[in-house]
C-alpha positions in Angstrom: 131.0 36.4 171.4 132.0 39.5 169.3 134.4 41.7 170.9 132.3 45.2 169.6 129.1 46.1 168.5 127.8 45.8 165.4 127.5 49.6 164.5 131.4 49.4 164.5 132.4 50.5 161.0 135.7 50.6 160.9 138.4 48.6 162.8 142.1 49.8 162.6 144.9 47.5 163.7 148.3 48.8 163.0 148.6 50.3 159.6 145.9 48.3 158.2 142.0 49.0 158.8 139.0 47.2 158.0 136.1 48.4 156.9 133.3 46.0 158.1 130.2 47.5 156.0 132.1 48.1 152.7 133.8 45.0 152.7 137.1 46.9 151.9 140.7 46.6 153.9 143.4 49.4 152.9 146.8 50.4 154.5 147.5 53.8 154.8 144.0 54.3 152.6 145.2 52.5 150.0 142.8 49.9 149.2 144.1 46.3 148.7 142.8 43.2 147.0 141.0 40.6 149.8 138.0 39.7 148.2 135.5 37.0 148.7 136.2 34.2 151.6 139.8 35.4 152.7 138.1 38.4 153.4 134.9 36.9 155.1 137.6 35.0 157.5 139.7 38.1 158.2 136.4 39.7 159.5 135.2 36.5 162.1 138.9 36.4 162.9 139.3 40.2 163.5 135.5 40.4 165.3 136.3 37.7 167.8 140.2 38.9 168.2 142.2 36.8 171.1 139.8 34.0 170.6 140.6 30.6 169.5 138.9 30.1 166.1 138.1 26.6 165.3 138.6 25.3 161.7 135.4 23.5 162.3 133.8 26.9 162.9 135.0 28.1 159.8 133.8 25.4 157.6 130.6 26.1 159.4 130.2 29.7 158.4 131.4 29.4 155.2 130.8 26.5 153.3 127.5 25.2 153.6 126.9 21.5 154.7 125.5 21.0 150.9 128.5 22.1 148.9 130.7 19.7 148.1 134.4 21.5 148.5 137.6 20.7 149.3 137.7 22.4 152.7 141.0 21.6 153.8 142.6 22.9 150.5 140.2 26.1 150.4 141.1 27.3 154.5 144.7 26.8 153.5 144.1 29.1 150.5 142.5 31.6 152.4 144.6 31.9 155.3 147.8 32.1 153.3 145.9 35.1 150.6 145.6 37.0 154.5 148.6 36.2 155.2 150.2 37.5 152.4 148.0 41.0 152.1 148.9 41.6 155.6 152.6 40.6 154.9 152.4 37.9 158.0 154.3 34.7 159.0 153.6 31.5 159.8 156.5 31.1 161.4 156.6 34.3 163.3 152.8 35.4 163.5 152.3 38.8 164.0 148.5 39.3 163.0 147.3 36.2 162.8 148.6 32.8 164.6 147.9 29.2 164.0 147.0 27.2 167.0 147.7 23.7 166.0 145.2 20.8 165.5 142.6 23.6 166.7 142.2 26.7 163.9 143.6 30.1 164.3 143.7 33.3 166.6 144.0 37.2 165.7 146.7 38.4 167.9 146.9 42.3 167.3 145.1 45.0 169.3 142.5 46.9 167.6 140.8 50.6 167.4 137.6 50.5 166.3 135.1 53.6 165.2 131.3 53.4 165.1 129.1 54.8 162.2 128.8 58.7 161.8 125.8 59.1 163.8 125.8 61.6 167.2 123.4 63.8 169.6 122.7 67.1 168.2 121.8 70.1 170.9 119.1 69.6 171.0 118.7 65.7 171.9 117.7 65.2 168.4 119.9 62.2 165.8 123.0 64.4 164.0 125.0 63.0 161.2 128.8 63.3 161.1 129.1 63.7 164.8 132.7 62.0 166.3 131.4 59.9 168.7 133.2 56.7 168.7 134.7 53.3 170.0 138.0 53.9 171.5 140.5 50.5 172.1 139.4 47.5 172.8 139.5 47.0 176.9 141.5 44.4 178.3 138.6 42.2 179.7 137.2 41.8 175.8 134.6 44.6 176.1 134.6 47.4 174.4 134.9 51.0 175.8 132.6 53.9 174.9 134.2 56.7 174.1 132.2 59.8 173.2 132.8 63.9 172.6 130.7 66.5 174.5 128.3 67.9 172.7 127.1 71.2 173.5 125.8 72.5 176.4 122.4 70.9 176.8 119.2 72.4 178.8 117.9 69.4 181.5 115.2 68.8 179.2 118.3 68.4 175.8 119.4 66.4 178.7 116.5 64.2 179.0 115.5 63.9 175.3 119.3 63.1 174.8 119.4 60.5 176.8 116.3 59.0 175.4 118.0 58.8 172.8 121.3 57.5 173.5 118.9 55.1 175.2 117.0 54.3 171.9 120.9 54.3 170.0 121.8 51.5 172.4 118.8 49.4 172.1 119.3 49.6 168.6 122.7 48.4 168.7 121.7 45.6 170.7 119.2 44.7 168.4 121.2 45.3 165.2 123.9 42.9 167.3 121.4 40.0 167.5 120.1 40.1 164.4 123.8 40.2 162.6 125.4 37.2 164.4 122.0 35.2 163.8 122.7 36.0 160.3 126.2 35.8 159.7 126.3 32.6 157.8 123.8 34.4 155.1 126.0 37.1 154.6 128.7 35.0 154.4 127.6 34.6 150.8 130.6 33.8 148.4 131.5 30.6 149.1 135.1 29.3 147.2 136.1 26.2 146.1 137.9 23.7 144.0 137.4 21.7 140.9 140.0 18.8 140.2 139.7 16.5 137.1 139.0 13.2 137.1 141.9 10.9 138.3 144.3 10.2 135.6 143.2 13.1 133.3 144.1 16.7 133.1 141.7 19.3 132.2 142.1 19.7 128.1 141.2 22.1 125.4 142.1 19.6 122.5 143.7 23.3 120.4 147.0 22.7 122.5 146.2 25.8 125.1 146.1 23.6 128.0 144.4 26.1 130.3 141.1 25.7 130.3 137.8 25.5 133.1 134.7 23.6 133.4 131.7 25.8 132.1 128.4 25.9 134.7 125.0 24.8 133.5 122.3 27.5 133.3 120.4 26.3 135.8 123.9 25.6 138.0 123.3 22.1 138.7 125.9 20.7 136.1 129.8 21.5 135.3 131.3 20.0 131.8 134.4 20.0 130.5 137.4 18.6 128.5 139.8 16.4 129.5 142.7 14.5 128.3 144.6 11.1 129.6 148.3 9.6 129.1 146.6 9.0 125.2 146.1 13.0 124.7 142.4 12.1 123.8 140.4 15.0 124.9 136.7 13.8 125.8 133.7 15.2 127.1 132.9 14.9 131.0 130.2 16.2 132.9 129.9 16.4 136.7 126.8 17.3 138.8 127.5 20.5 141.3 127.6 18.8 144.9 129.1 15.2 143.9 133.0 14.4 143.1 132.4 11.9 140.5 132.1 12.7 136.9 131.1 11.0 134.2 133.1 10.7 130.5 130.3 11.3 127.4 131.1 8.6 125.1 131.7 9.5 121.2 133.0 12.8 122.5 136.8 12.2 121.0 138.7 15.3 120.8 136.2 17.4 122.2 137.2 21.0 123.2 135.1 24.5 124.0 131.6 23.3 125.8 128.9 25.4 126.1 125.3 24.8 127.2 121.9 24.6 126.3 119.5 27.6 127.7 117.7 24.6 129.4 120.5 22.8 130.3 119.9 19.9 128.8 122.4 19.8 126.2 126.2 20.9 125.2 127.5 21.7 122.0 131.3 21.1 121.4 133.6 20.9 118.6 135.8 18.0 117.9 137.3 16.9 114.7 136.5 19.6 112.3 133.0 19.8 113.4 130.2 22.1 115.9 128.2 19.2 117.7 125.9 19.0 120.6 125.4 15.8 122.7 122.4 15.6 125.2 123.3 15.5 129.1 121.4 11.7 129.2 122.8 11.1 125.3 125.7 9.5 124.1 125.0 9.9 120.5 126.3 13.2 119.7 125.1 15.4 116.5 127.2 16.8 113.7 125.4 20.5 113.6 127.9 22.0 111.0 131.3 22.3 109.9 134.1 23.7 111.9 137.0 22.8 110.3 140.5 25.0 111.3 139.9 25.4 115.2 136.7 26.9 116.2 137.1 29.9 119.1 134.3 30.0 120.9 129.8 29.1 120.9 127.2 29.9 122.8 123.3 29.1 122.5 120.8 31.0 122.3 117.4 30.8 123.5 115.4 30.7 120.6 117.9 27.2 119.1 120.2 29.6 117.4 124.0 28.8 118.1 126.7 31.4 117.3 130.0 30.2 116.6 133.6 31.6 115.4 134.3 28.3 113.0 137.8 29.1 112.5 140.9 31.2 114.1 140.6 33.8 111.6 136.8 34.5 110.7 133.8 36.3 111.4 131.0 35.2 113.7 128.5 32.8 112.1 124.9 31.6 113.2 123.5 28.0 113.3 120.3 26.4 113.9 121.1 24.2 116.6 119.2 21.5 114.7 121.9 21.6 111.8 122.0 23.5 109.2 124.7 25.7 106.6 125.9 28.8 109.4 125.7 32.2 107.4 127.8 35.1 109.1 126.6 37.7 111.4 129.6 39.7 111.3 132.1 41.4 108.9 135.2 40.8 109.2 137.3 43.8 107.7 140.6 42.4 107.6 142.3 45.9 107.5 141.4 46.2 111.2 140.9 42.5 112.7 142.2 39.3 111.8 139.6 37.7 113.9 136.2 37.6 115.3 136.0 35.3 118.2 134.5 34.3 121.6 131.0 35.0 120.6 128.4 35.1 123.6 124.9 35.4 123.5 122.8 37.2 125.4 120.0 37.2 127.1 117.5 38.4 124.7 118.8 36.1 122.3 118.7 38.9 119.2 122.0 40.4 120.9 125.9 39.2 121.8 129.5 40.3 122.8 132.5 39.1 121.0 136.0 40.0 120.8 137.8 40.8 117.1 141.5 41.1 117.5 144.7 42.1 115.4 146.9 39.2 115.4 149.5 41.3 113.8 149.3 44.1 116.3 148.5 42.9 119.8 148.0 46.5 120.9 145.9 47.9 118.2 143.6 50.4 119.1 140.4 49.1 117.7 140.7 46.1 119.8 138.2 44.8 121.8 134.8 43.2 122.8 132.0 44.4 120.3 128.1 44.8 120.8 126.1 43.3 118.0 122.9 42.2 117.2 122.0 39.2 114.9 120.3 40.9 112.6 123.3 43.4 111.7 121.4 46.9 112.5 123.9 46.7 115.3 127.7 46.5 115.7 130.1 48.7 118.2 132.9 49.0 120.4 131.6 47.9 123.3 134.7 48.4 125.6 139.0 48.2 124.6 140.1 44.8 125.1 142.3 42.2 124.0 140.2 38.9 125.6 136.8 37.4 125.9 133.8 38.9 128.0 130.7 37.2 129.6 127.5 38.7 130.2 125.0 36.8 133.9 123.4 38.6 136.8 123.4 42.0 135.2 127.0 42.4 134.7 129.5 42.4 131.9 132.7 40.1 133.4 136.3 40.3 131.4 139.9 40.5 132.7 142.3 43.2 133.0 145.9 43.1 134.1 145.0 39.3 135.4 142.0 40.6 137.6 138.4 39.6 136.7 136.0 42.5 137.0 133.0 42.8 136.9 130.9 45.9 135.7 127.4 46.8 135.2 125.8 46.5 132.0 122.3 47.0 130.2 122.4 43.7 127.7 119.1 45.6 126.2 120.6 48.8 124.9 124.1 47.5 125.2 125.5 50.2 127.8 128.1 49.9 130.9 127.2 52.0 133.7 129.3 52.8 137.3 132.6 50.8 137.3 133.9 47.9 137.5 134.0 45.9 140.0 137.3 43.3 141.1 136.1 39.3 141.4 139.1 37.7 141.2 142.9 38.0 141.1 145.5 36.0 139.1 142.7 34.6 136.9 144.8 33.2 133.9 145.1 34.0 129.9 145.4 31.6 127.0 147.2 34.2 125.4 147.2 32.3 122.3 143.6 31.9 121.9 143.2 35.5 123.1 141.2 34.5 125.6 141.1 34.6 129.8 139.8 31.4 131.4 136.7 31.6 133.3 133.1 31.0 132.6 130.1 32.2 134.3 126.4 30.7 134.7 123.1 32.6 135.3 123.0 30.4 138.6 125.2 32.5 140.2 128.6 30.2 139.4 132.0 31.1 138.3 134.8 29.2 136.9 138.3 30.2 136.8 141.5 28.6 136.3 144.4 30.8 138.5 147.2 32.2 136.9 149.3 28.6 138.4 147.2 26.8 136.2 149.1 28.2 132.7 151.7 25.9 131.6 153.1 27.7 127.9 154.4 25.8 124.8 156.9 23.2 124.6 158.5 22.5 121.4 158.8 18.5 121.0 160.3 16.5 118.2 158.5 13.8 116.6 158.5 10.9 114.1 156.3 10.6 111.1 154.3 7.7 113.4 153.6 10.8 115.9 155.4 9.0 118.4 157.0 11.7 120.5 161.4 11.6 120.5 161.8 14.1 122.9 161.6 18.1 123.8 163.7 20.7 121.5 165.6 21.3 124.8 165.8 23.2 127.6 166.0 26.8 126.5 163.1 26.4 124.9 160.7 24.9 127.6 157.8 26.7 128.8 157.8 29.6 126.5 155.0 31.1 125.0 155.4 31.2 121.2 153.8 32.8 118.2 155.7 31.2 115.5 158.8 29.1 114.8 161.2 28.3 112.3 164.2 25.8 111.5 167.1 26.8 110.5 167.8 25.4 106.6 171.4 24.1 108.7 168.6 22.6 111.2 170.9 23.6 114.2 168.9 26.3 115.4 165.5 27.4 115.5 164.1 31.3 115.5 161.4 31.5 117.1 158.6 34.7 117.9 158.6 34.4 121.5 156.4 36.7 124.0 157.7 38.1 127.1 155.6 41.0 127.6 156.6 42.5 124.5 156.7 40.0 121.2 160.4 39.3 119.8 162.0 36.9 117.7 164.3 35.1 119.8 167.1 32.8 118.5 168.4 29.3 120.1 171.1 27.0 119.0 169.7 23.5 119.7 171.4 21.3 122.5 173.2 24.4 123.6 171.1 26.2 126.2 171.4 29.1 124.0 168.4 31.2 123.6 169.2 34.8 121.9 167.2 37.9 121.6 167.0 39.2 118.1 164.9 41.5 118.1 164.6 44.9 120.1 161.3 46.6 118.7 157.7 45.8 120.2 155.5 43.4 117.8 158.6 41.6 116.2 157.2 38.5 114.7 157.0 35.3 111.8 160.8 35.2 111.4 162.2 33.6 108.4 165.0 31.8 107.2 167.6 33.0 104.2 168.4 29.7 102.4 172.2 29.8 103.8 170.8 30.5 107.5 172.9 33.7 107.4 169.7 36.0 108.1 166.3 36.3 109.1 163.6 38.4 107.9 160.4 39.5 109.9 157.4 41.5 110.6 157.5 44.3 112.9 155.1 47.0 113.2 155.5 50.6 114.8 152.4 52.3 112.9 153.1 51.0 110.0 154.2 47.3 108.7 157.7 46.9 108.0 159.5 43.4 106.9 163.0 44.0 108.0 166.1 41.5 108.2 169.2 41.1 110.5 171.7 38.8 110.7 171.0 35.5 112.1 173.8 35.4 114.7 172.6 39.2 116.1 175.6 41.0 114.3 175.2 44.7 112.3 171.9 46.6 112.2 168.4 45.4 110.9 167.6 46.6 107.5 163.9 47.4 106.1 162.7 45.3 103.3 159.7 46.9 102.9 157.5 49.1 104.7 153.5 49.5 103.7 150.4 51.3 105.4 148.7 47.7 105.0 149.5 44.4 106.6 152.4 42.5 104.9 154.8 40.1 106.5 157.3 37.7 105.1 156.7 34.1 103.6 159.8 32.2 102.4 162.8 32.6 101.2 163.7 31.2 97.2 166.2 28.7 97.5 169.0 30.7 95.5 168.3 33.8 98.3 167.5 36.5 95.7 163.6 36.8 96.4 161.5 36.9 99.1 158.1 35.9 99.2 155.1 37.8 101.4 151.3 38.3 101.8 150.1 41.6 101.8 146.2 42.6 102.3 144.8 44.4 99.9 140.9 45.5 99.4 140.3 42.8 102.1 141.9 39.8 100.5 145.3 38.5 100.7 147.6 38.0 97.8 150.7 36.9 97.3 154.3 38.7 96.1 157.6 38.3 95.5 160.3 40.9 96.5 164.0 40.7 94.8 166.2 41.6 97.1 168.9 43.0 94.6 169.5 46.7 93.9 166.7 46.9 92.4 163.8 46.1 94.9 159.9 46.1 92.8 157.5 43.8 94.4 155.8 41.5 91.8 152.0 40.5 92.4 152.3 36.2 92.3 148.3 35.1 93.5 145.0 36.4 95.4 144.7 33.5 97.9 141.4 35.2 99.4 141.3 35.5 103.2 144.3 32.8 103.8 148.4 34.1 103.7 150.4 31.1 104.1 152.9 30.0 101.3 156.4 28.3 101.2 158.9 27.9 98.1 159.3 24.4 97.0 163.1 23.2 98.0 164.3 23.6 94.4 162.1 26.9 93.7 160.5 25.9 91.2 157.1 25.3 92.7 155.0 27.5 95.5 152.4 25.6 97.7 149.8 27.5 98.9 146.0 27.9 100.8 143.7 29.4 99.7 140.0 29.2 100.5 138.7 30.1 96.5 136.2 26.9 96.3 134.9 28.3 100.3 137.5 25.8 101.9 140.7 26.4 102.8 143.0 24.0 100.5 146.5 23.2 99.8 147.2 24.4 95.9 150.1 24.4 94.1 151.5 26.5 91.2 154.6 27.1 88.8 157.1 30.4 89.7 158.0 31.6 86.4 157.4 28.8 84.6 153.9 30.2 83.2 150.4 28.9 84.0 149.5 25.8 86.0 147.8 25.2 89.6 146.6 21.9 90.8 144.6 20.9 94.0 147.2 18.8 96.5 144.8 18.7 99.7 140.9 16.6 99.9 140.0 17.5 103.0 141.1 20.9 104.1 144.5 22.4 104.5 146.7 25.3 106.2 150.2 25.7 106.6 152.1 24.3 103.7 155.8 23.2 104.7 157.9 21.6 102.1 161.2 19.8 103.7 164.5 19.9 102.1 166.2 17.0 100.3 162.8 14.8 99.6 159.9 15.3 97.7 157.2 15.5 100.2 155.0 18.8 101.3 153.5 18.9 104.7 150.2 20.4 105.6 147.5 20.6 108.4 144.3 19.2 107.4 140.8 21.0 108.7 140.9 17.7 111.9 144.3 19.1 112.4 145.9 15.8 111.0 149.4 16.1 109.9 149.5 15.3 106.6 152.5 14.3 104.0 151.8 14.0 100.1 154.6 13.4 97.9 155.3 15.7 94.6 157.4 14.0 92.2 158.5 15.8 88.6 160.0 13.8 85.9 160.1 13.9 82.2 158.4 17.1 82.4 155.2 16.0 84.0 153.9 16.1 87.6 153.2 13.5 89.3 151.5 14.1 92.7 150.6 11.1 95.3 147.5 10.7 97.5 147.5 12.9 101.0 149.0 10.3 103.8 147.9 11.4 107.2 150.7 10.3 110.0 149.0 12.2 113.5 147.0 15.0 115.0 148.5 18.2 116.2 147.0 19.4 119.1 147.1 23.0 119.0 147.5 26.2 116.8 149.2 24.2 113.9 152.4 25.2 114.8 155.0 22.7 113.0 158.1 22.7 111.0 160.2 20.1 109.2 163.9 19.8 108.7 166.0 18.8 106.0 165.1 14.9 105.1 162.0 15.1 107.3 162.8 12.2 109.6 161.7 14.4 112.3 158.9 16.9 112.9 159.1 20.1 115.4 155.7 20.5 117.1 154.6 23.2 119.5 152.7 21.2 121.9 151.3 22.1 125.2 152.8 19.7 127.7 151.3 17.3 130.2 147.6 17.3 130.7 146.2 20.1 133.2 146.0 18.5 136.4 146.2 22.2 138.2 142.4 22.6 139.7 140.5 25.7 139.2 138.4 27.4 141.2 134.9 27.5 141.4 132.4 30.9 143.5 129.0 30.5 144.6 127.1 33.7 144.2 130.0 35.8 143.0 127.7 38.7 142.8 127.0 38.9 146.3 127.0 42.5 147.8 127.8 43.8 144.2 126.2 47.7 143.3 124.2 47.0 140.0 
């Protein structure tokens, strides 16, 4: 039985009150974040206050017999999100109590207050009037406690009593009709999503947080997932069952979207966009995909948008196969990336996010409005991850809460404010990208912030078998870029922390050491004897600076430019540096001598790839550059005159060229670590066949030391066995 009526509005208990038809709870006004189910409990708990709540009864209000939820896990959740809003104790329970193998109890007294609505003087309904609910009194009931009005003629009398009359009846009514219908306002119902025993949920890129995306029509989730092998497949799992089911030819699958008619998912795997049907196991090959796609989605009318690689524009595809052509422009003075496409519902329309690698605050940052045929493209809202358009809302993250605010996908406009979902909802900060996914059906997907487990830096043999973890001081970092020291004793490394730094650490030595004391400190590089570092920092303009390797003296400016530059390699004798620098939207290549006299000298265009390294006796430069319309592995004499030859046949990035042997590593377009041996003798060159030794899961991130008998990779740990969380109607209650 509730312990008020159900005009009650707002309930105070202590310094907290609750606000029963806004859904709110604040202490001292200030509103605080209960959303969703630990909310909905707090409000039964508080209604029926000194009673005995079952668990049972819970589970019966709030998670219907036809969902299939971990209810145990999900109460738990709940009562300890109360619990710590309200800054309660288990142990010592001063709000709410747990009575053992029965549920729970609210313990504090309350004050309660009804809605604004009085007697005027003359009998009639008034608004704002201060009649009110006054403590709760000790038998459960509630007393009535209510200001004089004005003096009142006996027929004000009368008519005011008919209607305090007519109030009461009301409220009586009103009080029937909202504990019949609790369980449908109960709406948002939460749960749990664990992967398949053995398996942890996988993104294939090395970013192991990740979450199941929901069908259209909310019936279906599918996702990745990974086993002891680190093979990421394909698995779909039907809404109210707990058994999925692995899609065969799905190897290495990562970033599932659906269908419009849920019938089908794309995926990429292996360098490729594909789509497999639900009932299929014979996947498709749609197009080419080949460096580490971020992000599809399907549109309605077949058309798939895609961003193929980690640094290119959006592209469209039939969703029959086809050659993608590019919807965007990328404008590599502003953005290194377009990413995270997402169609909407009109299909002629989508959101997608273009980012500055270089400069994770930059101000043109953000999710973009855009329409397929070009006429349109816009900053939609500032932003540094993905966004999701269902149920007439825009959804993104800010400060780790998912919000949700009202948006016109027609015109492309956000109206009102936003509105919070979710808290802790985690970020692949790598990818750029927070990790949830939303359905038309009224789903939500989202992996909590526990859920994040950052980059490990592992040592492995040329078979890929794995030798063990860099060590300690490097565990469970999140990194942007590493390096080996030439000595191979230490390893710099551009290392987030809230701000980006280069970070040094002496291997086997649990000695990490901060470099770096400027925001957007980044790519650190070797000097031949391991005596320095160079960088790339940026504070409104681009600067490549140096300091000494063991954090001694001052950093010194290399070169500063109004256009992006950053540092390359070092020649082996130390008196050069070589960098990329943008220009007219297309990377080249230079050289810097770092003698007195300091004039940059142009080497290469490379087009819209920057990644070069000396060869170990200097002679050589290895290169990518995407000039045939694939990114490839070249190779080209330093002052030695003409010459270029093609070293890689099936894509390549990230040329690395290890000390003391003739062998140049790259990452092919599958992400296969690949060796290919470069041999000179009697003045010609004599270059082997590409030798691929084992797939790097992840952003590509790899170095070689001197002799190459092992390889550093930046890998992302253990499989994902964290679950995520799942929300039925989301929406619920929401002001469109």
């Amino acid at each position: 039985m509730p312990s008020f009526p159900p005009a009650t509005k707002v309930v105070r208990f202590g310094l907290f009150e609750l606000n029963l038809h806004e859904g709110e709870l604040r202490k001292n006004g200030v509103k605080l974040k209960l959303l969703g189910q630990p909310l909905q409990i707090l409000t039964i708990l508080v209604r029926r206050r000194g009673e005995v709540v079952a668990r049972e009864e819970l589970r019966a209000e709030l998670w219907p017999t036809d969902t299939f939820v971990d209810f145990d896990h999900g109460l738990n959740n709940a009562i300890q999100k109360i619990r710590e809003v309200l800054g309660d104790s288990a142990a010592n329970p001063q709000f709410i109590e747990t009575v053992p193998r029965r549920g729970y109890r609210f313990l504090p007294s309350l004050e309660v207050g009804l809605e604004s609505v009085g007697l005027s003087a003359n009998g009639g309904l008034q608004e704002g009037s201060s009649r009110g609910l006054g403590p709760a009194a000790p038998d459960g009931k509630t007393e009535i406690v209510e200001t004089k009005p004005a003096q009142l003629g006996r027929s004000g009398r009368r008519a005011g009593l008919a209607w305090f009359c007519a109030v009461v009846a009301l409220a009586v009514t009103a009080a029937l009709l909202f504990f019949r219908e609790l369980p449908q306002q109960a709406a948002m119902i939460y749960s749990q999503i664990v992967p398949p025993e053995g398996t942890g949920f996988s993104s294939a890129l090395g970013y192991n947080t990740t979450v199941p995306v929901v069908s259209p029509d909310g019936k279906n989730l599918a996702f990745a997932a990974s086993g002891p092998d680190n093979t990421s497949m394909l698995w779909v799992r039907p809404i109210g069952s707990p058994q999925a089911r692995r899609l065969s030819g799905t190897e290495q699958a990562y970033g599932p979207f659906w269908s419009p008619d849920s019938k089908s998912i794309g995926f990429f795997a292996l360098g490729k966009l594909k789509t497999v049907g639900l009932n299929n196991d014979n996947p498709m090959v749609v197009c080419p995909a080949p460096s580490g796609a971020r992000g599809g989605s399907w549109g309605p009318d077949g058309t798939i948008l895609l961003a193929p690689g980690p640094r290119t524009p959006i592209f469209r595809v039939a969703a029959t196969g086809g050659l993608p052509g590019a919807v965007t422009k990328l404008d590599e003075s502003k953005h290194g990336s377009h990413r995270w496409p997402f169609m909407l519902p009109d299909g002629k329309h989508f959101v997608y996010l273009a980012v500055n690698f270089l400069v994770p605050t930059h101000d043109e940052d953000g999710i973009y409005y855009a329409s397929l045929d070009g006429k349109e493209n816009r900053l939609l809202l500032k932003a540094h991850r993905n966004a999701e358009y269902a149920s007439g809302f825009l959804l993104f993250v800010r400060d780790g809460v998912l919000l949700a605010q009202p948006f016109d996908p027609g015109n492309g406009k956000l109206r009102g404010v936003a509105h919070p979902i979710a808290e802790k909802v985690a970020e692949d900060a790598p990818a750029w990208k927070s990790v949830f996914s939303v359905s038309p059906a009224g789903m939500l997907a989202y992996a909590p912030v526990e859920a994040v487990h950052n980059t490990d830096l592992a040592w492995f043999d040329q078979s890929g078998r794995q030798l063990g973890n860099a060590g300690a001081e490097l565990k469970g970092q999140l990194y942007r870029s590493f390096r080996i020291s030439p000595q191979g004793d230490r390893v710099a490394v551009g290392m987030e922390t809230g701000v980006t730094d280069v970070w040094v650490a002496t291997l086997g030595q649990r000695d990490l050491v901060r470099l770096t004391f400027q925001e957007n400190s980044i790519m650190p590089v070797w000097s031949p004897d391991g005596k320095w570092i160079s960088f790339l920092s940026y504070t409104g303009r681009w600067k490549i600076s140096r300091r000494a390797s063991d954090g001694t003296g001052k950093e010194e400016d290399l070169l500063e430019s109004s256009e992006a530059v950053w540092p390359l390699s070092w020649c082996p004798d130390g008196t050069c540096l070589l960098y990329a620098k943008m220009e007219n939207g297309e990377y080249h290549l230079w050289t810097l001598p770092l003698g007195s006299v300091r004039k940059p000298v142009d080497v290469a265009a490379t087009g819209d790839r920057a990644a070069a390294t000396f060869s170990p006796d200097g002679r050589w430069i290895a290169y990518t550059s995407n000039e045939t319309g694939k990114a490839e592995i070249y190779l080209m004499a330093f002052d030695r005159g003409p010459g270029k030859w093609q070293i890689s046949r099936n894509g390549g990035t990230n040329p690395v060229w290890a000390a003391q042997t003739n062998q140049l590593f790259y990452l092919a377009s599958d992400n296969m670590l690949t060796a290919v041996s470069i041999k000179e003798s009697a003045g010609k060159l004599h270059i082997g066949l590409p030798h691929a030794l084992f797939r790097i899961a992840g952003s590509g991130y790899f170095d070689v030391p001197s002799g190459a008998k092992k390889i550093l990779v930046g890998i992302a740990g253990v499989p994902n066995t964290h679950p995520v969380d799942l929300v039925v109607n989301w929406a619920a209650g929401l002001k469109r």
